[in-house]
Structure formats: structure tokens, C-alpha cells
C-alpha positions as a Python dict, from the first residue, in 0.01 Angstrom:
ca = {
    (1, 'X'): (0, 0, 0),
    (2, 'X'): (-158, -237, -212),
    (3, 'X'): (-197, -167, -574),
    (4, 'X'): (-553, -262, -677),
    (5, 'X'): (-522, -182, -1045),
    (6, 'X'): (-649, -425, -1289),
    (7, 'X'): (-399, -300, -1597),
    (8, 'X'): (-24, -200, -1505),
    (9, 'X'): (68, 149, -1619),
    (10, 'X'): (324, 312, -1866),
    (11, 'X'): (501, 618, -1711),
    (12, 'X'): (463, 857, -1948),
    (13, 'X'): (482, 1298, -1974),
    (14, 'X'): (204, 1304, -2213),
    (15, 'X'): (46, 1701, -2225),
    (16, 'X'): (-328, 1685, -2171),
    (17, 'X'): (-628, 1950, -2105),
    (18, 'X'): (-894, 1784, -1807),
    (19, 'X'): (-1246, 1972, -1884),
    (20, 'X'): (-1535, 1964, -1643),
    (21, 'X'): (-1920, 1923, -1818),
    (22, 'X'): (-2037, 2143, -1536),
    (23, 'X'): (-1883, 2464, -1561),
    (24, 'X'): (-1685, 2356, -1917),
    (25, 'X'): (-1338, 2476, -1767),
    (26, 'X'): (-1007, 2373, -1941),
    (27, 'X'): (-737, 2331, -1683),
    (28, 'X'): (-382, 2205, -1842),
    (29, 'X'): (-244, 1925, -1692),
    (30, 'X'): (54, 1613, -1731),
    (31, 'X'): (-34, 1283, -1747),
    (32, 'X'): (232, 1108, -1575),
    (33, 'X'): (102, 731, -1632),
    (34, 'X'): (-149, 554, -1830),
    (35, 'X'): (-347, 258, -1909),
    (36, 'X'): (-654, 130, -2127),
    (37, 'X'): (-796, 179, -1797),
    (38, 'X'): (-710, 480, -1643),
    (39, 'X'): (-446, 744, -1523),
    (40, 'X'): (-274, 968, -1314),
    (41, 'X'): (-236, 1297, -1413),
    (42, 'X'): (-105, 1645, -1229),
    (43, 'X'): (-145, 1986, -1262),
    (44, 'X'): (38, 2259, -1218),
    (45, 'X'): (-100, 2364, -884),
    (46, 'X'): (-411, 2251, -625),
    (47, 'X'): (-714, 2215, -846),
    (48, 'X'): (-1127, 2153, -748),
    (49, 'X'): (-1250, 1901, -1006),
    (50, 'X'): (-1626, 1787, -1004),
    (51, 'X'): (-1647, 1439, -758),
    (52, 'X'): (-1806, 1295, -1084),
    (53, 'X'): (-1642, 1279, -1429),
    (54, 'X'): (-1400, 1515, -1680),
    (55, 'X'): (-1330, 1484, -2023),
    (56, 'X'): (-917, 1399, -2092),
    (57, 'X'): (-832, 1495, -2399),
    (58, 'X'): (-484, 1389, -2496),
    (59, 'X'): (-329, 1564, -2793),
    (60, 'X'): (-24, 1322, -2849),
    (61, 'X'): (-239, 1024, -2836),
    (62, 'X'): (-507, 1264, -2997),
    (63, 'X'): (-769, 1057, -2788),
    (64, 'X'): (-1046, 1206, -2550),
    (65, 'X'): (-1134, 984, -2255),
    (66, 'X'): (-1430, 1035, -2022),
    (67, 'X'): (-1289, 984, -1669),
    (68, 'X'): (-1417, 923, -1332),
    (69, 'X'): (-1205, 1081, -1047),
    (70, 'X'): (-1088, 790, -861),
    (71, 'X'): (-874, 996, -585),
    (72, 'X'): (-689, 1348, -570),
    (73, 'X'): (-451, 1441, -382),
    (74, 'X'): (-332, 1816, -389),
    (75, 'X'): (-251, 1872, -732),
    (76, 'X'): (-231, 1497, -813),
    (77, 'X'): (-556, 1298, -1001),
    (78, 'X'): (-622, 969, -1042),
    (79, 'X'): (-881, 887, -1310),
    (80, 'X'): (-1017, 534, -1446),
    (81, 'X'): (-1142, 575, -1827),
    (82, 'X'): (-1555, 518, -1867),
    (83, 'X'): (-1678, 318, -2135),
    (84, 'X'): (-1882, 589, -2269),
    (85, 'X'): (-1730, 779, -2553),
    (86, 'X'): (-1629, 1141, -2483),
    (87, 'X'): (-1899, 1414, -2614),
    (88, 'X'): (-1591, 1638, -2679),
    (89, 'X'): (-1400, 1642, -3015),
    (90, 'X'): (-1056, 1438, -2989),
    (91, 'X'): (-845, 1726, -3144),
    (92, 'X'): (-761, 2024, -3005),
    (93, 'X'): (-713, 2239, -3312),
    (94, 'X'): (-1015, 2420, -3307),
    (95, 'X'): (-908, 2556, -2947),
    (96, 'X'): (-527, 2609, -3085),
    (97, 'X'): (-682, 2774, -3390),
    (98, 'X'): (-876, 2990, -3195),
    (99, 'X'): (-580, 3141, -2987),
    (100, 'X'): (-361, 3167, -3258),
    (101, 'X'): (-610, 3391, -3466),
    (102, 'X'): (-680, 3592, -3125),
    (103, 'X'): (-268, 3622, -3038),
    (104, 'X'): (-251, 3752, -3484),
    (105, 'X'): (-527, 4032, -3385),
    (106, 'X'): (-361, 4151, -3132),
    (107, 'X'): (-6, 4161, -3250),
    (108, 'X'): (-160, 4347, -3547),
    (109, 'X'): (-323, 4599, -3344),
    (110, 'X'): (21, 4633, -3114),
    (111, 'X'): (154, 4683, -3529),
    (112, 'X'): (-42, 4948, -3605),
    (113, 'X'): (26, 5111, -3285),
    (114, 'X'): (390, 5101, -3300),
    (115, 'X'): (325, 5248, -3680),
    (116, 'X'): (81, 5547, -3536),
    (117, 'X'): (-180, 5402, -3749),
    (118, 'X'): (-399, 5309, -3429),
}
């Protein structure tokens, strides 16, 4: 198969989240090589992604990309990077911040519960 990339790739297990505008859904994913140009990411099982573009955001890297789906195959992606900058913010901390607050509410209501106080 001939390899009609433009800029070679670094293997890398880089954590990422891949969002779709449409419905704004955060699935998890690896990236499992990258360029300035593009990558190839998987997730964790057989995914439906829009035909047109997702947001990569890249924590490690903390970059966002704006990606057109180049192929998929199963659970496998592979994405080329737009030239348009990303409309989502590059860190994820909000979204971490968010959890963690929701996981502290509920671990002090399971508290209070254990304590009869609920």
C-alpha cells in the first residue's frame, strides 16, 4: 500500500478527547501517531464520527486541532489537521474541574450517609 502522506509520523500513546460540533459529544480516544499534518488515533471500541470534521484536543501537547476524517476503520481514525484554529479551548481543566467537583458532592453525600446525617 502506498503511503501518500506528505509529513512522516512519530508513534506516539498520547491521551486525547475527539469532540463532534454536531451533537458536541466527547469520546476518549489514543493517538497512536502524529504529525504537523495529521493523525491516527483509536478508541476504545467502534465509534460513528461525523464524515466532516472533530475537534482533537490533546492534553499532553495541550493543543486542540480541528480535523477532517480522512478514513476509519472500526475503531481506528485517521485525521489530517485543518488550518483553521479550533473554536474549543486547548485545556481540558475546565472539563477535569468539573468532574472532580461533581465526584467531591457525591462522596460527601455517600459521607453523610454513612454518618446518618442524610
Amino acid at each position: 500500500m502506498q503511503d501518500r502522506r506528505q509529513n512522516t509520523r512519530d508513534k506516539v500513546l498520547y491521551g486525547g478527547v475527539a469532540k463532534s460540533g454536531e451533537s458536541d459529544t466527547a469520546k476518549d480516544c489514543v493517538v497512536r501517531n502524529i504529525s504537523e499534518k495529521g493523525a491516527s488515533i483509536e478508541f476504545s471500541n467502534v465509534v460513528r464520527l461525523p464524515r466532516e470534521q472533530i475537534s482533537l484536543t490533546i492534553a499532553r501537547k495541550g493543543r486542540s486541532f480541528l480535523a477532517n476524517i480522512i478514513w476509519w476503520r472500526d475503531n481506528f481514525v485517521g485525521v489530517a489537521f485543518s488550518d483553521e484554529p479550533p473554536a474549543l479551548p486547548v485545556s481540558d481543566l475546565d472539563e477535569r474541574l468539573r468532574k472532580s467537583e461533581a465526584k467531591k458532592r457525591q462522596l460527601q453525600r455517600r459521607i453523610k450517609e454513612l454518618l446518618g446525617e442524610g
